[in-house]
N, C-alpha and C positions, 0 to 999 in steps of 0.2 A: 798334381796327378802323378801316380807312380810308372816310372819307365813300361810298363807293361801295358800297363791301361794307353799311357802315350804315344809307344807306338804302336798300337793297334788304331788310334784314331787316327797317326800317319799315313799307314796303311789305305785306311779308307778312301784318306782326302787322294790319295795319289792314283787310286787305284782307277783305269779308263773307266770299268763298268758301275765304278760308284763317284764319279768324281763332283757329285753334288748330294750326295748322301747327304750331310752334314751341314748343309744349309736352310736349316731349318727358319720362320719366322720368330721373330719378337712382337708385330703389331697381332691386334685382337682379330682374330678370324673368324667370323660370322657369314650369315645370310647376307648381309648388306653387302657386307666386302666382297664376297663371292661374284656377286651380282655384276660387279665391274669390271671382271676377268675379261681380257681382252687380248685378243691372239696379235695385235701389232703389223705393222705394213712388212715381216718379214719373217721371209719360210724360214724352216731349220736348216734348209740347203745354204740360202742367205748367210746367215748368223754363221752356219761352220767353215764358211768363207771369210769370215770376219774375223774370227779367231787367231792370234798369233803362231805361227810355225813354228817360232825357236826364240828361248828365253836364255839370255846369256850365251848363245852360238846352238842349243841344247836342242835336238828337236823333241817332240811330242814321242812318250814312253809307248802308245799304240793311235790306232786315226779317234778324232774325234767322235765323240759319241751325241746323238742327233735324236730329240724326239720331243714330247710334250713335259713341261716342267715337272707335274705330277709322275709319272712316269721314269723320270730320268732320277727322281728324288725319292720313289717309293718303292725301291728295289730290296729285294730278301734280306741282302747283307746288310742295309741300312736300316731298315727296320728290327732285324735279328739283336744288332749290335744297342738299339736304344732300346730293346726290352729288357736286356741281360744285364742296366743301369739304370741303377736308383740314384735319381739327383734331388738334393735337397736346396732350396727348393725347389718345387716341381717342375714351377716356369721358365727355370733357368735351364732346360734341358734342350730347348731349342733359342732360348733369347739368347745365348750366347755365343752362338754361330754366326751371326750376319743380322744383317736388316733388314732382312728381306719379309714379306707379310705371302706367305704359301699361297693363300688363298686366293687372293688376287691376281697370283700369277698361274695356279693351276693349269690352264687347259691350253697356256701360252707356249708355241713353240720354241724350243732350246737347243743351244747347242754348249757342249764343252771339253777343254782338251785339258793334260795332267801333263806336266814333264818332271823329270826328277835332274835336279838342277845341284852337283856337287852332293852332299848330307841332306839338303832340303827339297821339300817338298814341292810343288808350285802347281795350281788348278786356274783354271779361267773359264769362265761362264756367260753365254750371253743370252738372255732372255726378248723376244720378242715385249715390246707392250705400247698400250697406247700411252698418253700424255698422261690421263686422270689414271690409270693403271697406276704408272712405274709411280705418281707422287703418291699414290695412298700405302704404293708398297713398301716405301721409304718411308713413311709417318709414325711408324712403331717408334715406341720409347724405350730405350733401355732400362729394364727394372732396376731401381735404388738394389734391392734383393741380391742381386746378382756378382755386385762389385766383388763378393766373395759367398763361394758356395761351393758343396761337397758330392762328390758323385761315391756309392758305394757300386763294387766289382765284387764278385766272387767273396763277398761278406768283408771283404777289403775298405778301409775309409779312407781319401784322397782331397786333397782340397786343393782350389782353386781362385785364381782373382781375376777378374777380369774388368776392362773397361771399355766406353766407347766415348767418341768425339766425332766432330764435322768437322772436312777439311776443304777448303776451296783449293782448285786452280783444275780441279777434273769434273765434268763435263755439268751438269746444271743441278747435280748436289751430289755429295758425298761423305760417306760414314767411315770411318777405321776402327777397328774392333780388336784387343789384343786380350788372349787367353794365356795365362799362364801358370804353371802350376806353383804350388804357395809351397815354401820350403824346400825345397831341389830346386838344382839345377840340371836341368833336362831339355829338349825341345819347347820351343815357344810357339803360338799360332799367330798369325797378322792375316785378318779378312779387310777388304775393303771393299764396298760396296758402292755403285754410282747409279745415274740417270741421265741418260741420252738421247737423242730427240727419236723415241721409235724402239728405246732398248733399252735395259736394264742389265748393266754389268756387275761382274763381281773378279777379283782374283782372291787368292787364298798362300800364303807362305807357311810351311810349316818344319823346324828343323831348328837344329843348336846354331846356325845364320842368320836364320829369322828376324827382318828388324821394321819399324816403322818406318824407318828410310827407304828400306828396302819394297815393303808392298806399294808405297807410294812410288816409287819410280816405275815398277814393273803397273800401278796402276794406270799411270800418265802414258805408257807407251801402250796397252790395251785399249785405253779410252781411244787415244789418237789413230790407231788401225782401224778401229773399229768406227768410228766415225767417219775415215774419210773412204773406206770399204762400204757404208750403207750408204753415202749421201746420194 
């Protein structure tokens, strides 16, 4: 990705009033999947209590921002920002954000906070959902396609590699996702996505820091707030 395209998706991720812009699905989103959207035992008031205060000593860049997943996710500048890029392939335009399946989490109450942490970036997300929810939201497969794919900007060509894996030791499944741009050296992304009894978390790293070490630690200490916050 070239420095300009990069950080303007820095931007985004960090930014309060889009700090889930960019988390788009990878699983198929249809009528079925719809069907199962399930708003979860917990309000957005809930969930913005659950949320971490300060990552690294660092508090939250503005207050959490609180609403329905669609909503928190289908805002001007997110949508603005993925019309104005042509990604090749096409799927790969939202499969390579997270793991999340939109659809099934639509009408489900959210909440999430942004801090800017040193160079890097850092977002936390916690979605309401039920039990058959959060597992069909996590069932998307990462497209083979994807491992490497090109986004065009402003008639600009950009390439990218990206990968995902499952990791155990946070909460009853979890994904890591790492986005990075193919020949520079520039900011990395690290998402990681989980399932909680009642929730569907996410954090986000984005920054020349950026590591898999790093979103797994800040994930293990999200999961753990946030779990003994909703029990």
């Amino acid at each position: 990705m070239g420095v300009r395209r990069w950080r303007q998706t820095a931007a985004l991720l960090v930014s309060a009033g889009a700090a889930a812009a960019s988390l788009a699905g990878c699983g198929a989103a249809g009528p079925a999947a719809a069907s199962m959207a399930s708003a979860g035992p917990f309000s957005a008031a809930e969930l913005r209590g659950a949320l971490l205060t300060r990552v690294n000593g660092v508090t939250t860049v503005a207050p959490a921002a609180t609403g329905s997943y669609s909503s928190l996710t289908g805002g001007s500048a997110g949508t603005a920002a993925a019309n104005a890029v042509k990604v090749i392939p096409k799927a790969c335009g939202g499969a390579t954000m997270t793991g999340f399946n939109p659809a099934v989490l639509a009408g489900s109450p959210v909440a999430a906070a942004t801090f800017r942490v040193g160079k890097n970036g850092v977002s936390e997300m916690l979605v309401a959902s039920s039990a058959r929810a959060a597992s069909s939201a996590l069932a998307g497969r990462f497209p083979a396609a994807c491992g490497r794919y090109r986004e065009t900007v402003d008639g600009k060509v950009f390439g990218y590699r990206a990968r995902e894996s499952g990791i155990g030791g946070i909460g009853r499944q979890a994904l890591v996702l790492n986005v990075r741009p193919a020949g520079a050296t520039v900011d990395d992304l690290w998402s990681l996505v989980y399932r909680g009894t009642g929730f569907v978390g996410s954090v986000t790293v984005v920054g020349p820091n950026a590591s898999e070490a790093a979103v797994r630690e800040l994930g293990e200490q999200a999961y753990a707030f946030a779990a003994k916050s909703l029990s």
